[in-house]
N, C-alpha and C positions, 0 to 999 in steps of 0.2 A: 829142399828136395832137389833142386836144380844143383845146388854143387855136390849133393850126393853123389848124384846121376854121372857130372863131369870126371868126378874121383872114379866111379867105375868103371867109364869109359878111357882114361888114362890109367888104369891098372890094365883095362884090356888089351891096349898098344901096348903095354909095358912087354906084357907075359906072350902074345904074337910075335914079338918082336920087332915092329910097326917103328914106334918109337924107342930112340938111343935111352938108356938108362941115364946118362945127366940130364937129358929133357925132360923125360917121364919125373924124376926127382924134384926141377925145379917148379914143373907144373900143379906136382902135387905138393909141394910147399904153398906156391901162390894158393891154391883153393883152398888149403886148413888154413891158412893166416885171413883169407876171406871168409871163410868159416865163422872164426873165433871171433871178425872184426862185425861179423853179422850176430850172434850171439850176444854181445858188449851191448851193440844198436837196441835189440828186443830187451834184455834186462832193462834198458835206460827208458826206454819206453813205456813198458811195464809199472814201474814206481813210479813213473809219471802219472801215468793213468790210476795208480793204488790212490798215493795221496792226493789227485783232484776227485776221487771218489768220497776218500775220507772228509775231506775237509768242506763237500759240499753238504755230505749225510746221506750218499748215499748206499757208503756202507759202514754199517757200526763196529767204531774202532774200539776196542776194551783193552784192557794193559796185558793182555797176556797176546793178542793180536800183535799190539805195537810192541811187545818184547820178541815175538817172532817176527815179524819185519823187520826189528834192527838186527836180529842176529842175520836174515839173507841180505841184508844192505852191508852189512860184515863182510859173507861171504863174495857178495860182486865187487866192494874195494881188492878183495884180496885174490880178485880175477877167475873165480873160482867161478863163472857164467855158467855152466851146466847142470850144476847143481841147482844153482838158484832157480832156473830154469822146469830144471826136474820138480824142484817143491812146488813150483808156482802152477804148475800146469797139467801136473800128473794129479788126479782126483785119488784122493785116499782112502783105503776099503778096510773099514777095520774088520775086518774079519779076515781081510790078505793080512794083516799090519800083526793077527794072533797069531797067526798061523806062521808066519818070520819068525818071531820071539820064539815059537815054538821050536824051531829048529834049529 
């Protein structure tokens, strides 16, 4: 939420014209590469936290679970952090999930 915030307020310098456009540029490089360095962090976190779950019992792993798990540990090798993210943390409403298909 905080480098949200800072992107905003370095678009606002940008567009007042407060801040030079090669500063405004490198600024907002540096926050998506922190961004994406803070995303990386929570995935790696995350599957840490999954499999000391699993392995303690305190969530039941079945093979279609650990087949979805390996496909998002698929997807954070192949850097793919927001997604994985997306699946892990956005609660799924199957009746949103018909209603997609449907359209």
């Amino acid at each position: 939420m905080f480098l949200a915030r800072l992107l905003g307020w370095n678009k606002f310098l940008l567009f007042r014209q407060i801040l030079p456009y090669k500063y405004a540029l490198k600024v907002q490089s540096w926050l998506l590469q922190a961004w994406a360095l803070e995303q990386k962090r929570l995935c790696h976190v995350t599957f840490q936290v999954l499999e000391r779950s699993f392995t303690e019992g305190e969530i039941f792993l079945d093979e279609a679970t650990a087949e979805y798990l390996k496909d998002l540990k698929a997807l954070e090798a192949e850097g793919r952090y927001n997604v994985v993210l997306h699946e892990l943390y956005i609660p799924r409403d199957k009746s949103q999930e018909d209603v997609i298909r449907m359209e």
